[in-house]
C-alpha positions, 0 to 999 in steps of 0.5 A, a space after each residue: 928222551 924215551 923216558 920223559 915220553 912213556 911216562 907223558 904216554 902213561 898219564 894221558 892213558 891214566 887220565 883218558 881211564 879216569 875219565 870214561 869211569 866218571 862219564 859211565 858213572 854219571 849214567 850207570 850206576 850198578 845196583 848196589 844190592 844183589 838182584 837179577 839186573 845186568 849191567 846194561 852191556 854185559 852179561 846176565 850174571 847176577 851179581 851176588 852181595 859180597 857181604 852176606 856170607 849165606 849168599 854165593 860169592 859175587 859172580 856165581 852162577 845161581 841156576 834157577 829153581 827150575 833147572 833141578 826139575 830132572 828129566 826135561 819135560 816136553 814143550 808140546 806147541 812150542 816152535 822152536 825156530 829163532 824169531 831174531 837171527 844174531 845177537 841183539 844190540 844192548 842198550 847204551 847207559 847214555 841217556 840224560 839223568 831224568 829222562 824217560 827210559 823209552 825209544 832209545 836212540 838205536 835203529 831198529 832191528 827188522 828181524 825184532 818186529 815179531 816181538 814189538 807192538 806197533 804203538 799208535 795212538 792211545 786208546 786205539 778204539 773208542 771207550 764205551 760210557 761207564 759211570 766214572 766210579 767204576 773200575 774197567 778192569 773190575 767192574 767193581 765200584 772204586 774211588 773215581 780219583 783212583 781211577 784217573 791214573 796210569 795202571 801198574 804193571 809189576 813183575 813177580 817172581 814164583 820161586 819156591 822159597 817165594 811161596 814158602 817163606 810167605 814172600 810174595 806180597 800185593 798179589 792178592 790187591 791186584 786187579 788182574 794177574 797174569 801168570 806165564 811160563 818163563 825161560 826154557 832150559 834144557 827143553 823145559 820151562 823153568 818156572 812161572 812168574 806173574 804180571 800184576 795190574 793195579 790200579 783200584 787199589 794201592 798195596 802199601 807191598 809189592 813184591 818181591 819185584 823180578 825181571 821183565 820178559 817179552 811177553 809184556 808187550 801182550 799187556 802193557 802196552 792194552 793198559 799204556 801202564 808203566 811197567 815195574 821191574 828190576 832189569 832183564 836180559 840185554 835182548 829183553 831191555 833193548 826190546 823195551 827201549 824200542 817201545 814207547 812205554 813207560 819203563 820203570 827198570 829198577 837199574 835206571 830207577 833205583 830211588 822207585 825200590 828198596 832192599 830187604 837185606 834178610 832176604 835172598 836174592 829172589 825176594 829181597 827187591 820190594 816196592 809199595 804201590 804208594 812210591 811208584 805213584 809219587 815216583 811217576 809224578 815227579 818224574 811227570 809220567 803219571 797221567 789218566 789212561 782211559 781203558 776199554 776194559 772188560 765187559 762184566 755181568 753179576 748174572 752166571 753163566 750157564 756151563 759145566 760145573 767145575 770147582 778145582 781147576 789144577 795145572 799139573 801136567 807137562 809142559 808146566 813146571 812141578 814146582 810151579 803146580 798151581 790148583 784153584 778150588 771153587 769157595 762157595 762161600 765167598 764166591 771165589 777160587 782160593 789159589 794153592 801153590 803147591 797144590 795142597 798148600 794155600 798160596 798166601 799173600 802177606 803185607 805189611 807197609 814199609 817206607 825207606 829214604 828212597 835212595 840209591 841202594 836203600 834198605 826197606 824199614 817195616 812200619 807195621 804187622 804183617 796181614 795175611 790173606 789166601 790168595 783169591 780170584 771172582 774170575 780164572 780165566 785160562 788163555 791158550 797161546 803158541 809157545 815160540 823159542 827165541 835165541 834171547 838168553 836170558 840167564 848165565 844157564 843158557 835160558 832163552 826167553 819164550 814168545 808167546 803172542 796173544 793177538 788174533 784169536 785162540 781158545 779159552 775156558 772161562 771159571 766163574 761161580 762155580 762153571 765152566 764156559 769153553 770160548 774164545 778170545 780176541 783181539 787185533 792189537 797189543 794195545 786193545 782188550 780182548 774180546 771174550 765170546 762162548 762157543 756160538 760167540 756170544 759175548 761172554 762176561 766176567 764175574 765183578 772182581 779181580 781176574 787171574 790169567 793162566 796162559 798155557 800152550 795151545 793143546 795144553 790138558 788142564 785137570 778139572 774136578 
């Protein structure tokens, strides 16, 4: 008797396993290649590519380039009160195959507000007449059917092997960049990554694609883009699905990427601007967005010659330093990272089988081109700490809020303006005014976005 019932017990447990594994397998799959996505309820700790001996063994704890930066530089206005008391809840791999990964099914944590937009609906002012060639986000003239699409917004990592193995690619075709400092770690900022927009041009590279953080809830939600990036934190991810935006997290959309496997894994997740749009169609998430925009004059402004704007100092990483020099050829800031180096932005077209896991294939050379911008524009913001851990270092993610007003300097033609920006929600563009508030223009162009902690000291020539 006792044997005939354990055994009956045995192939019920057998088959109950079986059985949770074929459901989780419907709707989770794990990234078959090496990047910074978690599974979606466990713990941030990458998992490395068992068959690549260069890399660590699967389950290393990788540290950040940053976390070597030596004695922990000060954060100067960061505050370093919890915004969410306890752990966040992690997002359940439960939706149905197709469906878009927003507004998740999970009761909203009153204590996250701080960190969420309030969605309305879009656009939330009235959208002042332009022709319909030219590009809000630039000013410049552009294909009108370009512009009748869904923004992109792509996360980009910084790291230095990034910079130094010519990695980084799409960035000098982006319409805006953002660049933030990311993930405080023994009371020093890690490093900086970027948020590049695109919607006037299609770079057939982009890359490499990293995580997102909270800090895109300050610009997706002004562009009702989609945001392109691979994964995040359980805090970050169930944050994002709270919001109604679109949600391209490489985890849940894996045909959207392909992988270098020559690369280590802070590089080796790419895209082309080309699939993520036949990506959105046909899932049906690709659509017209009318944008407010920016307000742009060819006319420069009176100010204080600048030509080098560098960010050096503390609280900004060293292996981030970033300078811009003022061409006065082209009109344009040429980007150096580090600072006597030129940052430089390499593409070349690839395609793949756009599969689950799938490799890139190169079909063409590469192009190379410095890293320029019409507009710098740095923005000064509150730095606040959050308890959202974003990495296996202990890292926890940074809240930078960029409504309501604060200061900035504006770079254009070789000046500088001091002003203010402002707006009332996430989901408006900001106002730029000078110093008597006088609306203040951007340079026709593509716009760079250095945020930096209120009080922040730039060095200037």
């Amino acid at each position: 008797m006792f044997l005939p019932d354990r055994r009956r017990w045995i192939t019920f447990l057998i088959g109950a396993m079986l059985v949770l594994v074929a459901c989780e397998a419907e709707t989770a799959t794990p990234t078959p290649r090496p990047t910074w996505t978690p599974r979606a309820q466990s713990t941030s700790i990458p998992t490395l590519a068992a068959d690549n001996p260069a890399l660590p063994a699967a389950g290393t704890v990788v540290p950040p380039l940053g976390s070597t930066l030596g004695t922990p530089l000060p954060l100067g206005q960061a505050n370093p009160q919890p915004l969410i008391p306890g752990a966040p809840q992690t997002v359940p791999a439960t939706l149905a195959p197709g469906a878009p990964r927003a507004a998740a099914p999970i009761p909203p944590i009153e204590a996250a507000q701080p960190f969420l937009p309030k969605f309305g609906p879009f656009p939330p002012v009235p959208i002042p007449g332009r022709p319909a060639n030219i590009n809000p986000l630039t000013g410049l003239a552009a294909d009108p059917a370009m512009l009748q699409r869904r923004p992109l917004v792509a996360r980009i990592g910084n790291e230095q092997t990034v910079r130094t193995n010519k990695w980084h690619a799409g960035l000098s075709q982006a319409d805006l960049v953002f660049e933030e400092l990311i993930d405080i770690l023994n009371n020093a900022y890690a490093n900086t990554r970027f948020s590049a927009v695109y919607l006037g041009q299609d770079p057939p590279l982009l890359g490499p694609i990293r995580s997102g953080r909270i800090i895109n809830f300050q610009m997706v939600p002004m562009l009702n883009a989609a945001l392109v990036f691979s994964g995040g934190s359980n805090g970050t991810r169930w944050l994002f699905e709270q919001s109604p935006m679109i949600n391209l997290d490489e985890f849940f959309n894996q045909p959207a990427y392909c992988y270098d496997k020559n690369r280590g894994y802070q590089g080796r997740l790419l895209t082309s601007a080309q699939r993520i749009r036949e990506y959105l169609r046909q899932k049906n998430w690709e659509s017209s967005v009318p944008l407010y925009g920016f307000t742009f004059s060819d006319r420069a402004p009176g100010g204080q010659a600048i030509t080098s704007i560098a960010l050096t100092k503390a609280p900004w990483p060293p292996s981030a330093q970033v300078a811009w020099r003022y061409d006065s050829a082209s009109g344009k800031y040429l980007r150096y990272s580090p600072l006597a180096n030129p940052h430089i932005d390499a593409m070349h077209p690839i395609t793949s089988k756009w599969g689950n896991g799938s490799d890139c294939v190169t079909t063409g050379k590469d192009v190379e081109a410095q890293i320029s911008a019409a507009n710098v524009v740095v923005l000064y913001a509150r730095h606040e700490r959050t308890n959202i851990i974003e990495d296996a270092n202990n890292a926890v993610s940074v809240y930078i809020p960029l409504t309501g007003q604060g200061d900035a300097h504006f770079f254009r033609d070789g000046v500088m303006v001091q002003g203010k920006w402002s707006r009332k929600t996430e989901q408006e563009f900001w106002q730029f005014t000078d110093s008597a508030g006088n609306a203040l223009a951007l340079k026709p162009g593509n716009t760079w976005f250095e945020i930096v902690p209120i009080g922040y000291q730039l060095d200037l020539k």
